[in-house]
NUSE-496012 format. One line per 3 residues: number of its first residue (from 1); their letters; for each residue x, y, z of N, C-alpha, C. Coordinates in nm, 2 decimals, decimal comma. Example, Ala and Ser with C-alpha at 12.3 -4.5 7.8 and 13.67 -1.06 7.14 Angstrom:
1) as) 1,32:-0,57:0,78:1,23:-0,45:0,78:1,32:-0,33:0,78; 1,28:-0,22:0,71:1,37:-0,11:0,71:1,29:0,00:0,79
//
This chain:
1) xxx) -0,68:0,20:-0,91:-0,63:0,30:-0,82:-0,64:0,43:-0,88; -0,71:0,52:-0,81:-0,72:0,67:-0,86:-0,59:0,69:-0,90; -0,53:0,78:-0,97:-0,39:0,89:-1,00:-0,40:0,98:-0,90
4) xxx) -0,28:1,03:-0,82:-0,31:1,13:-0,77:-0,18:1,21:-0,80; -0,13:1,19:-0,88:-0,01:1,29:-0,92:0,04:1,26:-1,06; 0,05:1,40:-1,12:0,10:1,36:-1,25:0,24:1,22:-1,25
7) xxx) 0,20:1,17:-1,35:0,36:1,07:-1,36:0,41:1,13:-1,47; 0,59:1,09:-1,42:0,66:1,14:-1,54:0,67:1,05:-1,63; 0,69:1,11:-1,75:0,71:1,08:-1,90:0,84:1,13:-1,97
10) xxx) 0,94:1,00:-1,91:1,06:1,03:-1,94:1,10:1,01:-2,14; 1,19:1,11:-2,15:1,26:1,09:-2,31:1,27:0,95:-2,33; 1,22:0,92:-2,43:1,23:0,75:-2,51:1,43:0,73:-2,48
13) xxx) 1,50:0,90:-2,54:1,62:0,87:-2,60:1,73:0,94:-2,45; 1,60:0,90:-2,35:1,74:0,98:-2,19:1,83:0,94:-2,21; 1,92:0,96:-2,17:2,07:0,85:-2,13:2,03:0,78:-2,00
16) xxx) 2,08:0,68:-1,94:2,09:0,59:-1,79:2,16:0,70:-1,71; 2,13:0,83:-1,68:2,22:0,89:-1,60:2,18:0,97:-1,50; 2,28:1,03:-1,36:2,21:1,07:-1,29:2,25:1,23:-1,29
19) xxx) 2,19:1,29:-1,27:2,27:1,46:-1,32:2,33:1,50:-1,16; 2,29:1,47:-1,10:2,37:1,49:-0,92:2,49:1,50:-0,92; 2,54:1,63:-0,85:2,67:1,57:-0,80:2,69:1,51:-0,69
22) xxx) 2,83:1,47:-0,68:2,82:1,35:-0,56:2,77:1,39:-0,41; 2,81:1,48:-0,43:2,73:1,56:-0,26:2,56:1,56:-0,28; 2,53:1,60:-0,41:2,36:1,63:-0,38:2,31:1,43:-0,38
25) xxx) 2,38:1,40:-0,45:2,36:1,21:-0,47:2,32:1,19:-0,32; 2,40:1,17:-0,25:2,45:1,15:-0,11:2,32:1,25:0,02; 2,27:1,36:-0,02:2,20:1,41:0,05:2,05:1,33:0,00
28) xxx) 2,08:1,31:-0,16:1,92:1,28:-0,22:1,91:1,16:-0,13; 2,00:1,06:-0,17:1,97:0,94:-0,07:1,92:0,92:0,06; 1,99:0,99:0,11:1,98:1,00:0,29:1,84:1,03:0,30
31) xxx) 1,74:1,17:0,20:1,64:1,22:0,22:1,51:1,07:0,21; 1,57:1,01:0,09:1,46:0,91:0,06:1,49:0,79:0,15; 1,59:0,75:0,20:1,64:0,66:0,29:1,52:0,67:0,43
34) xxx) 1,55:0,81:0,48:1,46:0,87:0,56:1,31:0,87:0,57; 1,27:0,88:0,45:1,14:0,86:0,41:1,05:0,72:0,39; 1,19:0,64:0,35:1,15:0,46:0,36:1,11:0,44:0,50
37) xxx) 1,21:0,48:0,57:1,25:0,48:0,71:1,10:0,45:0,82; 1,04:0,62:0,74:0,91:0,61:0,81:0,77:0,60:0,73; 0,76:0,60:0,63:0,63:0,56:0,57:0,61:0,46:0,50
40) xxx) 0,78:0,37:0,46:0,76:0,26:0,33:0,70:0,12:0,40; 0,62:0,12:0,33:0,59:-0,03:0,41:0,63:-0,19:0,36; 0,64:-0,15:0,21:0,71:-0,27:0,14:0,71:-0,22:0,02
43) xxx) 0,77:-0,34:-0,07:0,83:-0,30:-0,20:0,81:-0,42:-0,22; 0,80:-0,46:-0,41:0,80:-0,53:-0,49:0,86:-0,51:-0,66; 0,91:-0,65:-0,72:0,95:-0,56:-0,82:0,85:-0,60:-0,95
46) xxx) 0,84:-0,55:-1,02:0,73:-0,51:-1,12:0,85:-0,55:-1,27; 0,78:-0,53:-1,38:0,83:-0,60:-1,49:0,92:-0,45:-1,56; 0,91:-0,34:-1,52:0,96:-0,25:-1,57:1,02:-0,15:-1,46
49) xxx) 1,04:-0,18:-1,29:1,14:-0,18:-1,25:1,05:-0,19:-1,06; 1,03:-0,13:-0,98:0,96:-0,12:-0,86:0,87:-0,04:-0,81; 0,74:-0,13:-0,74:0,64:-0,06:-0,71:0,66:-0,11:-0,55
52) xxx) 0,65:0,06:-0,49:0,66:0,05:-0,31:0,53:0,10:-0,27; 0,49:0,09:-0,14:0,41:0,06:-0,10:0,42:0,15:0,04; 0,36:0,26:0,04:0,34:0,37:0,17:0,27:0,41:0,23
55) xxx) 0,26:0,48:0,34:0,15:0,46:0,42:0,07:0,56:0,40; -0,06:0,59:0,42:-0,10:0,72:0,36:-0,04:0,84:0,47; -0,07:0,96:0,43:-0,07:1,04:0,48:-0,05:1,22:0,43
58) xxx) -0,10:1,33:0,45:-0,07:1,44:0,40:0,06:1,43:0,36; 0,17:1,45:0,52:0,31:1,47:0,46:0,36:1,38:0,37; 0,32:1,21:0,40:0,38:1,13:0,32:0,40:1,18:0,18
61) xxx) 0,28:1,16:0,14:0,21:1,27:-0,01:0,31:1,34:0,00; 0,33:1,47:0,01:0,31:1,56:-0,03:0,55:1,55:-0,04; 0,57:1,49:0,04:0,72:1,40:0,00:0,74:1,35:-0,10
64) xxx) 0,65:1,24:-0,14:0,63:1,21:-0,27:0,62:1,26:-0,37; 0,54:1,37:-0,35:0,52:1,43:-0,49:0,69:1,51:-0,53; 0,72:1,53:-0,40:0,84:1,62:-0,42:0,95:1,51:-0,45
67) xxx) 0,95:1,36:-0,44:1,07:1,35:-0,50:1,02:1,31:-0,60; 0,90:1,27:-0,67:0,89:1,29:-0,79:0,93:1,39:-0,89; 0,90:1,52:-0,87:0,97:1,65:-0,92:1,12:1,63:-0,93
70) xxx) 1,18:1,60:-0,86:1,34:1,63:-0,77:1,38:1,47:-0,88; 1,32:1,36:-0,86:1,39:1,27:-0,92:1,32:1,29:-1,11; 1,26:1,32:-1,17:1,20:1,41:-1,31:1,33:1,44:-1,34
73) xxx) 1,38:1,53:-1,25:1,45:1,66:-1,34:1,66:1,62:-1,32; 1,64:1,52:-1,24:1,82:1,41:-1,28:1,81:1,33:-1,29; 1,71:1,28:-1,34:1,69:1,14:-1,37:1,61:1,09:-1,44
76) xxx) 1,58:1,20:-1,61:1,47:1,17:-1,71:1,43:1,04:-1,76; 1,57:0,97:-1,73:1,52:0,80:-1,81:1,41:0,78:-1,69; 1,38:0,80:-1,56:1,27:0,72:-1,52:1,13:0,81:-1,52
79) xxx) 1,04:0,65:-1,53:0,90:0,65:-1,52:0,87:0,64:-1,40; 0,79:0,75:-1,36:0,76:0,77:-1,18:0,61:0,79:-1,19; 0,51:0,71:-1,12:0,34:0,74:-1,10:0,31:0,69:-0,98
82) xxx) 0,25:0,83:-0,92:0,18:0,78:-0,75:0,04:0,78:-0,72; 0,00:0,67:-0,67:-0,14:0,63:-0,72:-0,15:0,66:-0,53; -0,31:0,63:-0,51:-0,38:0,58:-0,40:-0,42:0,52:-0,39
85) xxx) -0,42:0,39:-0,33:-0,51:0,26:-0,31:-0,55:0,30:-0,15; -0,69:0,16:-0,15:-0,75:0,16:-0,03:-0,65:0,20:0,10; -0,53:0,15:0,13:-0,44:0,08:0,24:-0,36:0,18:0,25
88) xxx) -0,33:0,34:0,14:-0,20:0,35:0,13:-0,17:0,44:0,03; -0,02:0,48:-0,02:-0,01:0,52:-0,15:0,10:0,43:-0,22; 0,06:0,42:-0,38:0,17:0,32:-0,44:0,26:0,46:-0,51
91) xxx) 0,38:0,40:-0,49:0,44:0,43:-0,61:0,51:0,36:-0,67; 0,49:0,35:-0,83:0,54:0,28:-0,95:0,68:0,37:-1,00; 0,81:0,30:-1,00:0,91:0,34:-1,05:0,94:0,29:-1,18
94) xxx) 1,00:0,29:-1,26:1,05:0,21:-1,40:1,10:0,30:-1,46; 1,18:0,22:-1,55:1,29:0,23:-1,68:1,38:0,11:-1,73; 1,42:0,18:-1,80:1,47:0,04:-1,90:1,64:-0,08:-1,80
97) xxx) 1,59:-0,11:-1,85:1,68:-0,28:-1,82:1,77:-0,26:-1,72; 1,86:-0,13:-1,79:1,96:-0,08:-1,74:1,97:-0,01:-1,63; 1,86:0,10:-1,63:1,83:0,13:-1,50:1,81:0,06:-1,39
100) xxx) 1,76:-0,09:-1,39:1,74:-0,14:-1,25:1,81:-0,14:-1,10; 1,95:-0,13:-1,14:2,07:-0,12:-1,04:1,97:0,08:-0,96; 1,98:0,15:-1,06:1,94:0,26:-0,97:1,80:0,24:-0,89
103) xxx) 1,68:0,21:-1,01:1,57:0,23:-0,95:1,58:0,12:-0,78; 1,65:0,01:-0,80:1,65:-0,03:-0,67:1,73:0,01:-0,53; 1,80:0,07:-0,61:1,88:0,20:-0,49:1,76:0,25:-0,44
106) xxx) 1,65:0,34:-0,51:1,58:0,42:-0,47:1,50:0,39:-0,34; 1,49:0,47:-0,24:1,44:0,43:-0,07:1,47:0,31:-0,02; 1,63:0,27:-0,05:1,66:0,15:0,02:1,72:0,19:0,15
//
């Protein structure tokens, strides 16, 4: 699968934490909730935490890329990379062990 967006390259030494406060928590969700809503077409979990499965599209993209940025910058422990395949766009989430409770929150 090509790369089509930088992936982040979280600190080895992040903490498991989310820098949101509870109001921005609560909007971030609703925003990617929204976004499952209409472009996610499935999910799987992967050995280092979940890879979803979207539909292509400019805006799709171009959502994605922005919560890659948006989740980067409160949430350094994760590993975020959004590829293109034939069908679609993937995105690969991950982090450590501990993280899984969040990464599986993410566009549920």
């Amino acid at each position: 699968m090509p790369d089509i967006s930088t992936a982040t390259d979280p600190s080895v030494d992040a903490p498991i934490a989310c820098t949101l406060t509870p109001g921005e928590y609560r909007r971030r969700t609703s925003e990617l909730a929204a976004l499952a809503t209409g472009a996610l077409r499935s999910r799987e979990q992967t050995p280092d935490g979940e890879r979803l499965y979207f539909t292509d599209g400019e805006d799709t993209e171009r959502e994605l890329r922005a919560v890659i940025a948006a989740e980067s910058s409160c949430c350094a422990f994760l590993r975020i990379n959004l590829q293109r395949a034939e069908d679609g766009l993937v995105l690969d989430i991950a982090g450590p062990q501990d993280a899984r409770p969040i990464i599986t929150e993410l566009f549920a």
